[in-house]
Each structure stands twice: as C-alpha cells, then as structure tokens.
C-alpha positions, 0 to 999 in steps of 0.5 A, a space after each residue: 209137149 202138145 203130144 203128152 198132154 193129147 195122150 192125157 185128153 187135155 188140151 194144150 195151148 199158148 195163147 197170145 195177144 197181138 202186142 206179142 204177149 204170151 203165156 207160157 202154157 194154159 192146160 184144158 183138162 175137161 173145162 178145168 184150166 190151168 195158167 201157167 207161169 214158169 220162171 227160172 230163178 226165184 229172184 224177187 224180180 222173176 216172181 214180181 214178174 210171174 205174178 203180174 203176168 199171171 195177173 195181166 193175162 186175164 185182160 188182153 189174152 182170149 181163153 185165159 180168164 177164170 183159169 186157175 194161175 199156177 206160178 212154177 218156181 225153181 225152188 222154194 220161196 220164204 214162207 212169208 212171200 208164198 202166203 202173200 203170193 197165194 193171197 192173190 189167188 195164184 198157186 206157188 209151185 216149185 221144181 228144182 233143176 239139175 245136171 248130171 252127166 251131162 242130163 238135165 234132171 228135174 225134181 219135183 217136190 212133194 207138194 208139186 207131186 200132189 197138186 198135179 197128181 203125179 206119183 213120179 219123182 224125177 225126169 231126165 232130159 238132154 241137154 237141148 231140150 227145150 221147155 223142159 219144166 212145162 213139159 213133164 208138169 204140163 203132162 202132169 196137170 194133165 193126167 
C-alpha cells in the first residue's frame, strides 16, 4: 500500500497513540489529509464505532487533526443515517466486497469513484491479501 501511495506522491501513514490507538490510514496528498476509517460491516455498531473513532483521533493521535474524515463502508447506508453522519463533517463512502473464484473482488460505486478520482471499477485480490479496502482506495485518494 505504502508503495502505491509513494508512486502517487502522497504520503501514507498510520499513526498511533501510545494507549495503543490506531488509525486505519491518513493519506497526505500535498497538505490535503484524508482520515480514513474502514469497517466491514454496516451494522449500527460498526458505524457507531467509525464515527467515534473518526471523532476521538483528533484529540490523542499526532498529525490526524483538521483532516478531512472519511468512514468506508461495505455498502450503503439508509439515507437518513448517511445525512446524520455526514452532518458531523465526516464523508460516507461505500465498497462492496466479494469472492469469486477464489478472488476477492472489490467494487466501488460511483460516488466512491469520484470523490477519489478513480476511473476504474473494480480490483482483484487473492484471498490472503490483507488491507484489501484501504489499499486500492488509498491508492486512489492519492492519485
């Protein structure tokens, strides 16, 4: 991932605080930062949890604060959820994750396509690939 994001001259980091809180990616795209938070299901739980984290990072994590916060869902939320959501300043994006052969296929919708500024569709990974969300969209926030 750091690879693809370098190739872009953006700058990927995860930073964390010393009580062992981590974020999942902070993208530097020439002083434009992007917070990213990435669930994997679009339970109420998970988005309760993306949102306070998105939220909570700002205090105790160096270099995160002032970002713009992205939370990346697996799927869409209802639209009265996604208003309140992006009414707290954070941005709701959604993927949607599948196997086929054996492969993972990520999708991305159009929506997600623009705001990153990505033309392409789809991505294939193997099975035992890992970070496979925030790989190909931290690419593409990058480019």
């Amino acid at each position: 991932m750091q690879g693809a994001v370098q190739k872009n001259d953006a700058r990927l980091t995860k930073p964390r605080h010393a009580m062992g809180y981590e974020v999942d990616g902070l993208v530097d795209n020439a002083g434009e930062k992007f917070l990213l938070e990435i669930k994997t299901t679009v339970l109420a739980s998970d988005v309760y949890t993306g949102v306070g984290q998105l939220h909570l990072y700002d205090q105790p994590i160096p270099g995160v604060k002032g970002a713009r916060k992205i939370l990346l869902l697996p799927g869409t939320l209802g639209e009265e959820i996604k208003a309140a959501v992006s009414s707290t300043g954070i941005v709701v994006l959604a993927y949607d994750m599948r196997y086929h052969n054996d492969r993972l296929m990520i999708t991305f919708p159009e929506e997600t396509r623009l705001f990153s500024g990505s033309c392409h569709r789809q991505r294939t990974w193997r099975r035992n690939e890992s970070s496979l969300p925030a790989r190909f969209l931290v690419a593409r926030l990058s480019a």
